[in-house]
N, C-alpha and C positions, 0 to 999 in steps of 0.2 A: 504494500500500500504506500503511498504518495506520503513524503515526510511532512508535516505539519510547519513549517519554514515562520520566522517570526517577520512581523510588521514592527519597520522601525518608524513612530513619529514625532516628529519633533515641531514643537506648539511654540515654540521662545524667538520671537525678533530678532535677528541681530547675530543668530548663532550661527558658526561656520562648519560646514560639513568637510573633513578630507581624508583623505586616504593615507592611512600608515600601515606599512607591509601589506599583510593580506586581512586588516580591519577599517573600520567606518568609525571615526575620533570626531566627536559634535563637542565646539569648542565654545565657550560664552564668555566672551571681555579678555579673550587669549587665554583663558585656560579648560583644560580639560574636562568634561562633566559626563562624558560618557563613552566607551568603547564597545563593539561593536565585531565579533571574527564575519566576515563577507559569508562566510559560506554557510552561515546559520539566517541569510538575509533572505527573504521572497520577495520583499519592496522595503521603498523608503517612502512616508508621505509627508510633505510639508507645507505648513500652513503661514502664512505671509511669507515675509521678508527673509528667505534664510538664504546663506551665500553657502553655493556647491563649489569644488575644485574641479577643474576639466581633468586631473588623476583621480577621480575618484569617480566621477560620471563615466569615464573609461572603463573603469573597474566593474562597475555595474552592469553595464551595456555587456561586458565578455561572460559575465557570471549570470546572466540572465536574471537580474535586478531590475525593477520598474520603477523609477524613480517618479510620483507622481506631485505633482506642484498644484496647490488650492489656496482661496484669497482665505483671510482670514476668517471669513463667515464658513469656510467650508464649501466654496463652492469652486469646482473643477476648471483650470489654468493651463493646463499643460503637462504631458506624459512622454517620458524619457525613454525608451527602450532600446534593447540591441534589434538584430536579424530577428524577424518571426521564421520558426521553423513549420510556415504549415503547411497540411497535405493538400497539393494541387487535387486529386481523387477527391478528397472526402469533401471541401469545398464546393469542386463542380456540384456533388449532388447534394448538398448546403442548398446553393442557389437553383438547383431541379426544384427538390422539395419546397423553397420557400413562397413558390407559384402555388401550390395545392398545400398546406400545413394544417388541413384538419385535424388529424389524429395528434398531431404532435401539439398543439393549442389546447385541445381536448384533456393531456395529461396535465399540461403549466395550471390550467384554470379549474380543475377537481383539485388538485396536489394545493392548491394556494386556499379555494374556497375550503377544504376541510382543516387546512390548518389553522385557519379564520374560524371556524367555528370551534376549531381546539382548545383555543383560547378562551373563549365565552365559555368554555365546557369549564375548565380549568379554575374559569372566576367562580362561575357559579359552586363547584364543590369544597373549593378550600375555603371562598369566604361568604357563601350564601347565607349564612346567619347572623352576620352584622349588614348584610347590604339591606338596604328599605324592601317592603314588599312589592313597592309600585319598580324600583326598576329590577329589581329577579322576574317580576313577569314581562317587564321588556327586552329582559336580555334572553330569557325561555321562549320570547315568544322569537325572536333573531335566529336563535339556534334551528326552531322549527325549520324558516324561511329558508334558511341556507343550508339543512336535509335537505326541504324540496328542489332549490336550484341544482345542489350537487347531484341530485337524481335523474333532471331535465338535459344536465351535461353530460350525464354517463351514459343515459341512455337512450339521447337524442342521435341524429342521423343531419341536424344541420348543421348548418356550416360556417365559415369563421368568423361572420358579424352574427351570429348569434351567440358563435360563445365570448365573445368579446361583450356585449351587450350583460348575459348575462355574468361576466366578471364584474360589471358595472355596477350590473343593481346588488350583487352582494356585497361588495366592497361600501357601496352607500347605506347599506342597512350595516353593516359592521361596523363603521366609523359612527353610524348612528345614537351606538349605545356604548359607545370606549369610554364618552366620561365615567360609566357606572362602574368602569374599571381602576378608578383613579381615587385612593384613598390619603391624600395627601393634606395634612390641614393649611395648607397655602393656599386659598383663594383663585391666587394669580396661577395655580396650575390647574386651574379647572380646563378641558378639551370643548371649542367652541364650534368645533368644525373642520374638515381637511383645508390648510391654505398652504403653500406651496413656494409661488415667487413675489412676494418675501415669506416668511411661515410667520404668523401675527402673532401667536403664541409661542409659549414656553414649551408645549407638549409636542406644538407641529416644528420647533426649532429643533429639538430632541429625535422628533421620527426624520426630519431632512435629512440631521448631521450623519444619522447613522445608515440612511438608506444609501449616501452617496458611499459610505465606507463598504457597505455591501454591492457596490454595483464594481468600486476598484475589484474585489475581490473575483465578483461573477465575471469580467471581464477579462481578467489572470487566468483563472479558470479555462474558459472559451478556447483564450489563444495554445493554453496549456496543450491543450489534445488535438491542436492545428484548426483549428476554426474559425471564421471571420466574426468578430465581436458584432461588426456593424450590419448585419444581414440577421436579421430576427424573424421568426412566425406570428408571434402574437401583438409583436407593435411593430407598425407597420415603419417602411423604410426613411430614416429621416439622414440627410445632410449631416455629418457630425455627431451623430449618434449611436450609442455604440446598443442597437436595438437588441441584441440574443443578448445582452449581458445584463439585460431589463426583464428578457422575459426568462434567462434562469433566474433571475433575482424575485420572481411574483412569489413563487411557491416558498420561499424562504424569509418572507419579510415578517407575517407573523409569529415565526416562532424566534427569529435570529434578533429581528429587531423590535418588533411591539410587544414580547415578554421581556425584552431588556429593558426598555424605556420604564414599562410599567414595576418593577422591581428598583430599578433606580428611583421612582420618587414613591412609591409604599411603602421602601424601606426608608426614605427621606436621605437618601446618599444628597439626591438633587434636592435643592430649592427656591424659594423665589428669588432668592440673593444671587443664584450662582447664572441669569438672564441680564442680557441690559437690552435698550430700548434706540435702536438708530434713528437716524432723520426723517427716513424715510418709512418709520413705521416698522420696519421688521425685528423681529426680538431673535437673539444672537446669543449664545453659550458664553459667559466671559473665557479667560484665559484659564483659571483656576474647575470651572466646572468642566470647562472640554479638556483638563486631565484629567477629573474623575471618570466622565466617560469613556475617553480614550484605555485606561484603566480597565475599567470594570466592560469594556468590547473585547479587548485582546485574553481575560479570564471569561470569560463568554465564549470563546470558539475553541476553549480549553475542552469546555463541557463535551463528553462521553454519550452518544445517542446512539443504538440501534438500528443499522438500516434493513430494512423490514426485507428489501426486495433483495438486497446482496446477503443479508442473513449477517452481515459483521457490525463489531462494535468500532464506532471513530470518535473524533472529535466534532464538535459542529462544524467549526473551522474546513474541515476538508470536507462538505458536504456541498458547494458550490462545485468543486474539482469532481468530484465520484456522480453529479447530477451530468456534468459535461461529456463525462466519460460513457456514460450509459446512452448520453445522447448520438454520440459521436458512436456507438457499436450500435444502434438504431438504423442510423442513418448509411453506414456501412453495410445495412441487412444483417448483421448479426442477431438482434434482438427485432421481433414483430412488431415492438411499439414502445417508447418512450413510458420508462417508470416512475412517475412520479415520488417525490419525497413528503413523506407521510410524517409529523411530527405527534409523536406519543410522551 
């Protein structure tokens, strides 16, 4: 199995990244604060202003290190790599398949709707008897809605704008009822609704920061097994988009990242202190909270899961890489159909 490789990131202004021998030295005010051996690296991600060395960008590029640059809000700048090694083969029929992708759409959006409903399953039994009776009957009743959609999708015979559609309505009925997820005595992290570009809240700032972190990773992933990031089934073809690394990313957001968000602030790791407020309106993780997170993401993909269809135990962490894989022995004709990831 695929080694679990760590993510280095580095959050601090000002710090210099270089290369000494065969390690990665992040330097702050010329001195040392952290080393790093190259060969224990999968990526680098940096947030504002950090200075790289062109010997250490080299370094990475030969070792197959993704060096990924984001503004300080977290959002995507620019991606460093060496050679992709991918299969001319398994591409061409990428882009056969990406004309007709029912079957393969059909697995991203069951594997995503029932891990959406895992979660509601989840609230509901560990904390159904402190939550109100009016919202357990709204979250019971979401649960229902999304059995019947997962059922319309399994054992439907249309085609890809319906099951895009119905990802739609479950994802709206889902975010419908996440406040009742949220036991936090801060006010200011109550859930008002999914907003996006800018995220107006505290809770939609928290699902951004980590959904971008999950799409570097779906994207690593992709190229990992020679596949084009930016040629996806489920969302459709965009200019600079790296669309298959969105649509491994659907079936993993509820378990990888909105059990995380909601653990960071039930346990009150997060609070309202650890958000500020831009000009423009959008609420942004300070410096101090996007290490807690940064943190408590990288002992997140530490966590140990099950894979139901491989029959082995991993890390969460490499469940982006083992969904690619199975995708790519699909799409090779090894495997009849695309197994989605099932989160227990």
């Amino acid at each position: 199995m695929k080694k679990l490789l760590n993510t280095l990131y580095v959050t601090t202004e000002g710090a210099v990244l270089r290369k000494d021998g065969e390690n990665l030295v992040a330097e702050i005010d010329g001195a040392e604060r952290a080393r790093a051996p190259l060969h224990m690296l999968g990526s680098v991600v940096t947030f504002g202003a950090i200075t790289l060395s062109p010997a250490l960008m080299q370094a990475c590029a030969s070792n197959g290190i993704v060096i990924v640059l984001l503004d300080r809000a977290g959002r995507f700048q620019a991606r460093v790599e060496g050679p992709v090694s991918g299969n001319v083969l398994l591409r061409r029929q990428q882009y056969r398949v990406s004309d007709r992708p029912d079957e393969i759409v059909r697995g991203f959006v069951s594997g995503k709707i029932a891990n959406q409903r895992a979660v509601l399953q989840r609230a509901l039994r560990d904390h159904g008897d402190e939550t109100p009776a009016d919202a357990r009957t709204s979250l019971a009743a979401v649960v229902d809605r999304l059995d019947n959609i997962l059922c319309r999708v399994g054992l439907g015979n249309d085609g890809v704008d319906f099951l895009r559609g119905a990802e739609g309505e479950a994802a709206q009925l889902y975010f419908s009822v996440f406040d009742h997820l949220i036991r936090s005595p801060d006010s200011e992290l109550a859930f008002r609704g999914r907003s996006r570009r800018p995220p107006l809240d505290p809770i939609n700032a928290l699902l951004s920061f980590l959904y971008t972190l999950l799409t570097h990773d779906c994207r690593a992933a992709a190229e990992s097994v020679g596949l084009d990031p930016a040629v996806g089934f489920l969302h459709r073809d965009r200019p600079g988009r790296a669309s298959l690394a969105l649509d491994l990313m659907e079936e993993l957001r509820p378990a990888l990242v909105d059990r995380l968000v909601l653990s960071l602030v039930n346990r009150r790791q997060i609070r309202a202190r650890d958000f500020s407020i831009a000009d423009n309106g959008a609420v942004l993780l300070t410096d101090e909270g996007r290490k807690t997170v940064l943190t408590a993401w990288q002992e997140r993909k530490k966590d140990e899961r099950r894979h139901a269809f491989l029959d082995e135990t991993a890390p969460l962490g490499l469940v982006p890489f083992l969904q690619a894989q199975l995708l790519a022995r699909h799409l090779r004709g090894d495997l009849d159909a695309y197994p989605p990831w099932f989160w227990k």
